[in-house]
N, C-alpha and C positions, 0 to 999 in steps of 0.2 A: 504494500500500500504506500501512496505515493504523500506527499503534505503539499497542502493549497497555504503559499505563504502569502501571496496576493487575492485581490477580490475576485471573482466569476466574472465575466463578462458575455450578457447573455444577447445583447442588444442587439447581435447581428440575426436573430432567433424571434417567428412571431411569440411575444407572452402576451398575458394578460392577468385579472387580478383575481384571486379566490378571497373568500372570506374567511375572515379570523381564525387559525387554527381548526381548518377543515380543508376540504380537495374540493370544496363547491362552489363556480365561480361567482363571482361578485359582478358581471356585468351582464346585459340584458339578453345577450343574445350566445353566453355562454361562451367556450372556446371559441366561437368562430371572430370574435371581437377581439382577436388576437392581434396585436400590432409591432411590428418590428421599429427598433430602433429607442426600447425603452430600457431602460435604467432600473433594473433589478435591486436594487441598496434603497433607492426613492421608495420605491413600490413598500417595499416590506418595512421601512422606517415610517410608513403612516399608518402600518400595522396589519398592514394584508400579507397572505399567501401569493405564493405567484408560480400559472400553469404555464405551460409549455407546450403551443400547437405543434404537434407533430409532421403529418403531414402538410401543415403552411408554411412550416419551416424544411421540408424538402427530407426529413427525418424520420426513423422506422427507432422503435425501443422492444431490446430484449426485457423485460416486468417480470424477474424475479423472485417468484414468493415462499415464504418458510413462516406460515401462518399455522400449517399443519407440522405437530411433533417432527415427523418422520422424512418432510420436503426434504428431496434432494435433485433440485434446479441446475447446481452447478455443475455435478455430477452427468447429468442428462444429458445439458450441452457440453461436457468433454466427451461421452460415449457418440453424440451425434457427428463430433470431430471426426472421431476416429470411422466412422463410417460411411463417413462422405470424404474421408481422406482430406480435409480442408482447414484447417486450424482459424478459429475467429482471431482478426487482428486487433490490435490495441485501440480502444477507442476512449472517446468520453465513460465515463463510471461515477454514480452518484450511489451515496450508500443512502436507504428512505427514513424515514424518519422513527421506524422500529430499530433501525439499528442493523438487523436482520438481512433486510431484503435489501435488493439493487437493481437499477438501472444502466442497463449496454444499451448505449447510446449511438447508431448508426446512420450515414449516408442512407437514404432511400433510393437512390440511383438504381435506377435498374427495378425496382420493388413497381408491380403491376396490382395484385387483388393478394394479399396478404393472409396467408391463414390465421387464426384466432390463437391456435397455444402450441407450443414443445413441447411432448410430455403432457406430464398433471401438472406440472407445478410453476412454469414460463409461459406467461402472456404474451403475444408477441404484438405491438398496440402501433397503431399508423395512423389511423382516421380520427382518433380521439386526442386524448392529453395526458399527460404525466406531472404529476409536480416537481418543483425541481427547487435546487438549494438558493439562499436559506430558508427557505420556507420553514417554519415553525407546525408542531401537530403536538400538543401534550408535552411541549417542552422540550420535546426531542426537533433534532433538527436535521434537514437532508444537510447531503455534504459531500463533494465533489471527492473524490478519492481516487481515481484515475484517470489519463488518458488525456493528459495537458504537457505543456512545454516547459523553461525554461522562465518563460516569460510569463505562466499562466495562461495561453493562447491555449483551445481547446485543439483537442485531435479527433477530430469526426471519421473516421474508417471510411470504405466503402466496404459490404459484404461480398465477398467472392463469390464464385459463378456458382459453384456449388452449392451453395446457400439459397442464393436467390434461387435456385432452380428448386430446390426442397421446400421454400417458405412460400412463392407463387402459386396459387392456385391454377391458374389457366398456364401451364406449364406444362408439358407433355412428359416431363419425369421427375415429376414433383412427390405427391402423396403415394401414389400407386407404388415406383420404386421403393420409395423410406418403408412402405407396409409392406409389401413382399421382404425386402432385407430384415427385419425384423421377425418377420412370419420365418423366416427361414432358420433363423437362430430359434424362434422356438419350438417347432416344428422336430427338433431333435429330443426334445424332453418328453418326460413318459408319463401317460395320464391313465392312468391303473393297468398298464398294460395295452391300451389302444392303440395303434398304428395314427396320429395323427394327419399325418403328410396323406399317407393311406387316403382317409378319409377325404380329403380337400379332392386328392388325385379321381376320387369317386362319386366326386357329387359339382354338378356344374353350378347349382344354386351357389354355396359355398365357394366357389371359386368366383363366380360372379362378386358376391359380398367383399372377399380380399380385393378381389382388382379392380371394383368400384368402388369403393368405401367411402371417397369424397363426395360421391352421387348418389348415394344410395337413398330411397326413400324410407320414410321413418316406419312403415309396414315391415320393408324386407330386411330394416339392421334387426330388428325385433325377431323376427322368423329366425335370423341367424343366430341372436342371442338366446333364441330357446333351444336350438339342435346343442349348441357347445356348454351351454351350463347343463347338461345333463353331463359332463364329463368332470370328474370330481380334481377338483384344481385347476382348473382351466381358466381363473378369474381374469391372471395376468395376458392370456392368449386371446382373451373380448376385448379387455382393454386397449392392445392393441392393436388389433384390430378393427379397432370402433374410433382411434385417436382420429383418423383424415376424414372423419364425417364432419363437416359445417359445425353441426351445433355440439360435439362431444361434450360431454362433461362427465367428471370422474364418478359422482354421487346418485346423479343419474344411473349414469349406467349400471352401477353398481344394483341400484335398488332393480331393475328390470333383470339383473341377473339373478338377484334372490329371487324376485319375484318368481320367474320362471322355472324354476327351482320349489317351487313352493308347490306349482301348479305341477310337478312330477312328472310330465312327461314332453318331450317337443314337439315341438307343430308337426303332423306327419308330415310323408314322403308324398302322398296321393295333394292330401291339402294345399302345398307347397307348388306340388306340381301343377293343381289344377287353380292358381291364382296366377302363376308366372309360367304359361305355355310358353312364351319368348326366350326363355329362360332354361327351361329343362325340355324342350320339346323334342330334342336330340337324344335324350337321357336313354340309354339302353337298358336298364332296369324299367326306364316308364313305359317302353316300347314293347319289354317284354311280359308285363303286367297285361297291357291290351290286349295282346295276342295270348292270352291265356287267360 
């Protein structure tokens, strides 16, 4: 960790004003009233917060959270390093005002339709806002902790190709990649003795579900989530499988796993088949169900 011996200077950045010891902003029209070329030290010496439009300022933020005991964010994105072969560069870093959590602070260059998270535990935020130091929350204070100069001049990154190609939605080797590589690693682990890969290799719906995942409608992630929570341990195998859907979330899905589970058995073969003809209509098991 690096020391801020000089003040921030945010002024080349749209901000704008939150209210008193809170992320809510104080001007009429919210973040979009964001204005470049203001004086962060003014702002907060009349006793405001102060956001930071993201996307107005041409900016994407990794939102690091460790709200949950067990968050491990940082973690995540070194494993995602290591997977895309691409190591994230040195950028701006604000530590938040839990102390905890932080802010990677990036170029949006390149950055088209953005996905929502990394993992459970990494936001990845563009369209909205971030608060940014010194802003004040319960006394605690953000605070710029890496990825400046000499001078205190910030160091805004750009994310390498590999990034942007993983974080883009409308990307042709975006989600689908990351979820196959993933599936792939777990796909070797043993769920009471099941053949998992097996499985996938024998069912098109399920293959469908992995290699659409970011498409998928919220009928068929649910159909999928009831075939695989019948398999005892499989929690972490939905989850990831279900991370490049739009609206994932961890709590969610989770309960739709129990749930499903509750309900003891999966959505059949026939029910499955006979709502997504498009889908399994190829299926040699369905083919040879008809002809018998």
């Amino acid at each position: 960790m690096e020391n801020l011996n000089v003040l921030p200077d945010w002024s080349r950045f749209a901000i704008f004003k939150c209210r008193p010891n809170t992320k809510k902003p104080a001007t009429k029209n919210g973040f979009k009233d964001a204005q470049f070329g203001q004086n962060v030290h003014q702002i907060v010496a009349q006793g405001y917060n102060v956001g930071l439009a993201l996307s107005m300022s041409g900016l994407i933020a990794f939102d690091l959270d460790y709200h949950e005991e067990h968050a491990t964010p940082e973690k995540d994105l070194e494993n995602l390093e290591i997977k895309l072969n691409s190591k994230l560069p040195k950028t701006l870093t604000q530590s938040t005002a839990s102390g905890q959590g932080k802010h990677f602070i990036y170029s949006a260059k390149g950055v088209t339709k953005p996905i929502g998270k990394i993992g459970r535990f990494c936001d990845v935020k563009h369209n909205g806002y971030i608060m940014i130091a010194p802003s004040v929350i319960n006394g605690k204070q953000y605070q710029i902790i890496n990825g400046f100069d000499e001078n205190g001049n910030f160091i805004i990154a750009e994310l390498p190709l590999a990034w942007l190609n993983y974080i883009n939605k409308d990307t042709d080797v975006n989600q689908k990649q990351a979820c196959k590589s993933d599936f792939t690693l777990l796909k070797r682990k043993t769920y009471k003795n099941l053949d998992v890969e097996r499985i996938f290799s024998n069912c098109a719906f399920l293959r469908h579900c992995r290699d659409n995942a970011d498409t998928l409608s919220e009928p068929e992630w649910y159909s999928m989530i009831s075939i695989l929570a019948q398999i005892e341990g499989s929690d972490e195998l939905i989850h990831t499988l279900s991370e490049p859907y739009p609206n994932y979330n961890f709590a969610e899905t989770q309960k739709k796993i129990d749930n499903a589970r509750q309900f003891g058995h999966s959505q059949s073969c026939r029910y499955i088949s006979d709502n997504y003809p498009e889908i399994c209509g190829n299926c040699r098991y369905i083919k040879n169900r008809k002809e018998n």
